[in-house]
C-alpha angles and dihedrals in degrees: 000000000000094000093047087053096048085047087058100044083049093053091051093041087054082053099050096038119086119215124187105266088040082054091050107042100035095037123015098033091038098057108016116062110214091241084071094053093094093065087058096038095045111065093192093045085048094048081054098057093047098042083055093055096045091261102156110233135169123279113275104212102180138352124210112218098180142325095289084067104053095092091053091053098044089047081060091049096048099099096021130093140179096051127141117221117212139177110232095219098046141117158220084354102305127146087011099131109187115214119199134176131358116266102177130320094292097034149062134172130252117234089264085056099250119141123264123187134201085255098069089046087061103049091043090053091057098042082055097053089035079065094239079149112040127047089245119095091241135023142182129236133216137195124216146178121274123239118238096214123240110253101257099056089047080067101051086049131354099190102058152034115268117204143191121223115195127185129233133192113168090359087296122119113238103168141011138194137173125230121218118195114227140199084242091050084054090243099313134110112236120111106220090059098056094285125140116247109202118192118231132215100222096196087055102024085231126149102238105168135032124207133184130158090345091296122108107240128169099198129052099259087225102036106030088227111160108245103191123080098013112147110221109232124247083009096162098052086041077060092049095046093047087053090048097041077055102046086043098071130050089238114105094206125046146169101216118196116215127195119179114209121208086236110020104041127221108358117182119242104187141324126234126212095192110031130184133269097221088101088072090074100041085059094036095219133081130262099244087077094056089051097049086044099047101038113030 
């Protein structure tokens, strides 16, 4: 009897649970036509889109179109700080160099307070627009502004940028995590690079699970930030403006990442036309769940 019961729980959990080819052929391939993944992979190209819809977005200071123009750009950084460089055709994080405070004229510090020159900017520009980052040949950078964290976030982690990533099929949202930066992530978000995935009830805007590493945990293992129960602030409008960043581009299913700024709200980072499954295991249940129960 026991062994007939876990093969059927076996059987409903295999229906419930998305792998990678189920995500592609049921859901990426089934509501986002290959011409529109350029809006997604091009985070430029996608920044357009939404600006253009009223999506609110961060500032974009200066883009980088080639190595002729890395003077140019470095001449408009030269009495900024707190920006945020980025490759437009990059991913999961890679190639984003944060910049904070002024050191000098030809220098500026890193989050962790190490020192960063003029030097390193250009030769991160131009590895940028080389596409050491991207799986084009070339690529562009952009500088924008940098977020100044909403306070709740700051305490789950004060040396780094959290995110929520909410799901989207039909521009409805289906699932929500949030992302919490680590020593181990070097300071970023994403999961498979150390970072916390934290599930998200979408009706209260709690946090109710906590992953990291595939293990369940319920404090930040560096910080000691308590992960459950945390109510993610502005919930409701991150909702609208997931619902407006999806309506505001011609793909069915999206990944939508959310920043909320301490002044400006939920401002929308990137969108992303194939996302991930790992946030299947931060909420410990299937998507297909998500989806019966969302949009049915």
């Amino acid at each position: 009897m026991r062994q007939r019961w876990n093969r059927l729980r076996a059987r409903l959990a295999a229906r419930e649970l998305f792998g990678i080819n189920r995500r592609n052929v049921e859901l990426v391939y089934a509501h986002n036509r290959r011409r529109h993944y350029p809006i997604a992979d091009d985070k430029l190209l996608g920044k357009r889109h939404l600006s253009a819809a009223g999506v609110p977005v961060p500032a974009t200071l200066a883009v980088c179109e080639g190595l002729f123009a890395i003077p140019a750009v470095l001449a408009q950084l030269t009495d900024r700080e707190h920006f945020v460089i980025k490759p437009a055709n990059g991913s999961g994080g890679d190639g984003i160099l944060v910049v904070g405070e002024r050191a000098d004229g030809h220098q500026w510090r890193r989050p962790n307070g190490a020192p960063i020159h003029a030097t390193e900017l250009q030769r991160h520009l131009a590895n940028i627009v080389y596409g050491a980052f991207s799986r084009k040949l070339d690529d562009r950078a952009f500088v924008e502004d940098r977020i100044e964290p909403h306070p709740v976030f700051r305490e789950l982690w004060r040396d780094g940028l959290c995110d929520v990533r909410i799901l989207t099929l039909r521009g409805a949202p289906i699932m929500a995590m949030t992302r919490v930066p680590t020593k181990m992530s070097g300071g970023r978000a994403n999961l498979h690079q150390g970072g916390i995935g934290l599930a998200v009830d979408l009706d209260t805007g709690h946090t109710v699970r906590a992953m990291h590493r595939q293990r369940i945990i319920s404090r930040h293992p560096e910080s000691g930030a308590a992960l459950l129960g945390v109510p993610m602030p502005a919930w409701s409008r991150t909702l609208e403006v997931a619902r407006r960043a999806a309506a505001a581009v011609p793909l069915g299913y999206l990944g939508v990442d959310i920043v909320v700024d301490v002044d400006r709200g939920p401002l929308v980072l990137e969108i992303n036309a194939r996302p991930g499954l790992e946030i299947q295991n931060v909420h410990g249940h299937g998507l297909g769940a998500a989806i019966a129960r969302r949009m049915t």
